[in-house]
C-alpha positions, -999 to +999 in steps of 0.1 A: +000+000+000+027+024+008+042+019-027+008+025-046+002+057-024+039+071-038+031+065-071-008+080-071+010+106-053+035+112-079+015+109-105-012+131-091+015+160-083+026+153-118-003+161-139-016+189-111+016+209-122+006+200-157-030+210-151-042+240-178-078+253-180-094+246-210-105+280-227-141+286-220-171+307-235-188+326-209-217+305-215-201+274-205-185+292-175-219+308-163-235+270-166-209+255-143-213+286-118-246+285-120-247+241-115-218+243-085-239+274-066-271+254-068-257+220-058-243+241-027-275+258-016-293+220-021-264+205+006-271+234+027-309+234+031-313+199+031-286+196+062-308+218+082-339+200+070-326+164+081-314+182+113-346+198+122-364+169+113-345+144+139-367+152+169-399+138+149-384+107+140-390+074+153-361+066+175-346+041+154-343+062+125-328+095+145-290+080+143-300+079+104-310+115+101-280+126+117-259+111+094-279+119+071-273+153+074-234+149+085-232+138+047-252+170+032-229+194+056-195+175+043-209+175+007-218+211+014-183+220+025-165+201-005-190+218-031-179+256-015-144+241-021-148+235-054-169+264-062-137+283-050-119+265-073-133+271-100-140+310-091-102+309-088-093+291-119-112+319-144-111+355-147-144+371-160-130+408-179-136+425-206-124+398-231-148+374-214-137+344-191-103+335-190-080+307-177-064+318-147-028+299-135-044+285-108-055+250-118-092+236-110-088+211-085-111+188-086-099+161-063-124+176-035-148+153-046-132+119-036-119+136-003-156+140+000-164+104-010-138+092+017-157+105+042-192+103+032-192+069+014-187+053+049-213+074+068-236+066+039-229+029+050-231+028+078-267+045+076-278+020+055-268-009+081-285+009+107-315+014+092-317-028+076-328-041+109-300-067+108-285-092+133-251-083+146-234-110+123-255-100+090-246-060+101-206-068+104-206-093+070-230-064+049-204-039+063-172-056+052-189-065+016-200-022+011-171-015+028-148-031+007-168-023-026-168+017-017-125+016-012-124+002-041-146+026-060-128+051-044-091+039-051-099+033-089-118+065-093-093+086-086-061+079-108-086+066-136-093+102-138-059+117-137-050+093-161 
């Protein structure tokens, strides 16, 4: 494991320093705003609607709801993050929108799936009604399906 993390490492540092933004019509720019400022108001709200909402929930379905909304405030975070990004990575002047130096990073999103992919998880065991053994084989299974999901994503999009 420790060799596999130097090379993704490498190779990620590689093509980061590599990393140009594509020219862009103001169109397409506005479009992607417009998408990335949305998705972040829909993280917020719902966060606060799955928090408010705990007290009216049947006890076994209030650990749920918290994590529910523990995923929607992470996601929220890492879609501010990459709405920075990309605010960053244009200039909007008078000769329209143009690349910037700074790269768009959009690696946020599997920081955000290392975290959330578990929680989401771990929600759905709690919420299954299983035994104890059925809970701890049904983890390991999604548990071992999400790394790797998460593992191959990454450099098969750097790549």
């Amino acid at each position: 494991l420790q060799y596999i993390n130097i090379i993704l490492n490498f190779v990620y540092y590689q093509n980061f320093l590599k990393m140009t933004n594509p020219p862009m019509s103001e169109t397409q720019f506005t479009l992607v705003y417009d998408a990335l400022s949305f998705s972040l108001a829909t993280m917020m709200a719902s966060t606060i609607f799955f928090w408010l909402r705990v007290s009216s929930a049947g006890s076994k379905y209030k650990s749920a709801l918290i994590i529910t909304g523990l995923v929607t405030f992470i996601a929220a975070y890492h879609y501010m993050r990459i709405f920075n990004s990309w605010t960053e990575a244009y200039t909007w002047g008078a000769d329209g929108v143009t690349p910037t130096d700074i790269p768009f990073n959009d690696a946020y999103r599997y920081m955000d799936w290392l975290l959330t992919v578990p929680l989401l998880l771990i929600e759905i065991i709690l919420v299954m009604k299983l035994t104890p053994e059925e809970s701890s084989s049904k983890s390991l299974t999604l548990g071992a399906a999400a790394a790797l999901m998460i593992i191959a994503g990454y450099p098969g999009e750097i790549v």
